[in-house]
C-alpha positions as CSV (number, residue, x, y, z in Angstrom):
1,X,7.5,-9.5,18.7
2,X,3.9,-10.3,18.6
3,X,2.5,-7.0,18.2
4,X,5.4,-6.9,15.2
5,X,4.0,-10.4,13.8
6,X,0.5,-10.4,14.8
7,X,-0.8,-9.7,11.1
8,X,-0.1,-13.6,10.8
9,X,-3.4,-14.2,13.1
10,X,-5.4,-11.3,10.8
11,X,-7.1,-11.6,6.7
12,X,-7.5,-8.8,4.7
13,X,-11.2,-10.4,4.1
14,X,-12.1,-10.5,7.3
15,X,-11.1,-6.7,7.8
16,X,-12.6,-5.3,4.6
17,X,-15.8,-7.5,4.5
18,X,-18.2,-5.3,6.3
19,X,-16.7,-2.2,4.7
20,X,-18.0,-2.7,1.4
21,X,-20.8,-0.3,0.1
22,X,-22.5,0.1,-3.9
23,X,-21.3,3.2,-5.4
24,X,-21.2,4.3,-8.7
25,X,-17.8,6.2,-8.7
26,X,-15.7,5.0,-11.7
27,X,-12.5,7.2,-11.3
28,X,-9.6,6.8,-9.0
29,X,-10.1,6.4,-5.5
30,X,-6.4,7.3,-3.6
31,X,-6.1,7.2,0.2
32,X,-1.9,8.7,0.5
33,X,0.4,8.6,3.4
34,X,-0.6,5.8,5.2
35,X,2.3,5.6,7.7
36,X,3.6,2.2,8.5
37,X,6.1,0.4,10.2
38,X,7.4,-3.3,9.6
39,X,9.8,-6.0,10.1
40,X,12.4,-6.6,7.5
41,X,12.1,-11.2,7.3
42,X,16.3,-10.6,6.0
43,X,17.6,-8.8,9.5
44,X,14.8,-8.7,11.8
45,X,15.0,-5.1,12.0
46,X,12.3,-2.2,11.4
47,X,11.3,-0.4,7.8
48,X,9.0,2.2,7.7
49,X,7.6,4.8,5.4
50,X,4.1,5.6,4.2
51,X,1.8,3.8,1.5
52,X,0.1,4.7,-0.8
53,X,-3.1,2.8,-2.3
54,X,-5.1,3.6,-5.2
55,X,-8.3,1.8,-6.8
56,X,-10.6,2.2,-9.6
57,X,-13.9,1.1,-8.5
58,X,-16.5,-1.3,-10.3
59,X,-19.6,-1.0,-8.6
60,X,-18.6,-0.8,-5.4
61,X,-16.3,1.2,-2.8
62,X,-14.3,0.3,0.6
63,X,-14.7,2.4,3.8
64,X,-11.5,4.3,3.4
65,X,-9.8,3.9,6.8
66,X,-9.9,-0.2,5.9
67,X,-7.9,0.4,3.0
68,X,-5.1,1.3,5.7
69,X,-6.8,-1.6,8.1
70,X,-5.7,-4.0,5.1
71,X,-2.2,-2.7,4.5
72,X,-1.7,-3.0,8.4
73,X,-2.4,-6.7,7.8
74,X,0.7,-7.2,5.8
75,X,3.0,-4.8,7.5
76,X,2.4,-7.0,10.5
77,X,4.0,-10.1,9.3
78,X,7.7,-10.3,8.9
79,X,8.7,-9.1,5.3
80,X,10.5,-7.7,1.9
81,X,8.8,-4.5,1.0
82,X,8.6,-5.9,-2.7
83,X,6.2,-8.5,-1.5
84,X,4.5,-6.1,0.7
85,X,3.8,-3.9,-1.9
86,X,2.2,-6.8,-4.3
87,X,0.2,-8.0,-1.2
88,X,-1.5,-5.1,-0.4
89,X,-3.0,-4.5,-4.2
90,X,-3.5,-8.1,-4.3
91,X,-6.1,-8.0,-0.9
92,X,-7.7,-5.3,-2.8
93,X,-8.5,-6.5,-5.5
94,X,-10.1,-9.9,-4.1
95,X,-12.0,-7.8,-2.0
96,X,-13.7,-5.6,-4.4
97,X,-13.0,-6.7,-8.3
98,X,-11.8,-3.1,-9.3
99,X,-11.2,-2.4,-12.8
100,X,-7.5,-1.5,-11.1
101,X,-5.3,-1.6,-8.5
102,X,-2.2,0.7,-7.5
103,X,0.3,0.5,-4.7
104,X,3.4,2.6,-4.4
105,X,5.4,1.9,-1.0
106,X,8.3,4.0,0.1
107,X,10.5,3.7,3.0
108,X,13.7,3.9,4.8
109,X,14.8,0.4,6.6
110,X,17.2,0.7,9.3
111,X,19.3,-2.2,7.8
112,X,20.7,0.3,5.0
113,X,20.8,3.2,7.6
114,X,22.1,1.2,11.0
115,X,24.6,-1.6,9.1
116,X,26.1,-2.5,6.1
117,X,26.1,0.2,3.9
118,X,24.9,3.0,6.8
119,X,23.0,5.3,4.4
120,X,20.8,7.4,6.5
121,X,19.1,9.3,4.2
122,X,18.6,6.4,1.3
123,X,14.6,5.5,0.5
124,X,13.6,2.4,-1.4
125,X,10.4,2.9,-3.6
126,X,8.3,0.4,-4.9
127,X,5.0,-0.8,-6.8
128,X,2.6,-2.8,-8.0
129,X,-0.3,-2.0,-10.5
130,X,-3.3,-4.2,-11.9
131,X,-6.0,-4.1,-14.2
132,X,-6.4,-0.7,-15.5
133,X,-3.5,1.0,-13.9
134,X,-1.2,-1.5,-15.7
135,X,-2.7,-1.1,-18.9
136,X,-4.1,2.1,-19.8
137,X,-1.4,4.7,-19.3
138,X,-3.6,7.5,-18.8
139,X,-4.8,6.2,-15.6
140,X,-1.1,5.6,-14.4
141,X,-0.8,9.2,-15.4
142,X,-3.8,10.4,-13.5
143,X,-2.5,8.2,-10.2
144,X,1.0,9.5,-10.4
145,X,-0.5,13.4,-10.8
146,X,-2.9,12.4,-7.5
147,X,0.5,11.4,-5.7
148,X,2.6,14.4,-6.7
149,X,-0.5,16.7,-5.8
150,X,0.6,17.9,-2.6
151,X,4.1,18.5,-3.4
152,X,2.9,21.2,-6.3
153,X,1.1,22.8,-3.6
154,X,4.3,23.3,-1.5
155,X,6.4,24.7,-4.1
């Protein structure tokens, strides 16, 4: 249980701050399938899935492997994926003051599949825009083409 929990004892600040470089880039920076693994704060049981995480940049840029450092924060802590989700864009965007965030989560948790309801193959899906992603819907647009990118590849 404290590997499960130890993202209590870890900041999103703390693993981003020395990450942070200028850069001039002003379109969509997306880093997909970010595998992760958590602790449902309802059951105590596992969820899991991949995240996705998506930024427009203002004058600066994160390393990329921190943007998965900074979800791993969150998934660390006992949780709800809807709160998850909105944590993750939120640690973002008080790092580096984009002009948007994006977060789409998606995962299977073992309380649907192993009790209850015992739906193995069901997958909950959320997320959480700011800034520009929220507003302009052509940047939505582009984010959701940059998600589905692979998957047109494979058909």
């Amino acid at each position: 249980m404290l590997f499960f929990t130890k993202g209590y004892e870890e900041s999103a600040l703390d693993v981003g701050k020395d990450a942070i470089f200028r850069a001039d880039n002003s379109d969509i920076v997306l880093v997909r399938d970010i595998e992760f693994f958590s602790m449902c704060e309802h059951h105590i049981l596992a969820f899991m899935g991949k995240v996705h995480i998506a930024y427009i940049p203002e004058g600066q840029v994160l390393g990329l492997s921190k943007l998965a450092r900074i979800a791993e924060v969150f998934v660390r802590r006992l949780q709800i994926q809807e709160r998850l989700t909105q944590q993750i864009a939120q640690a973002v965007d008080d790092l580096l003051h984009p002009q948007g965030v994006a977060v789409v989560m998606e995962s299977v948790h073992t309380c649907m599949v192993m009790r209850g309801i015992q739906k193995t193959s069901s997958m909950a899906i959320t997320s959480y825009r700011m800034g520009v992603f929220k507003r302009d819907k052509e940047c939505e647009e582009r984010f959701m083409f940059l998600l589905n990118l692979r998957q047109q590849f494979l058909e």
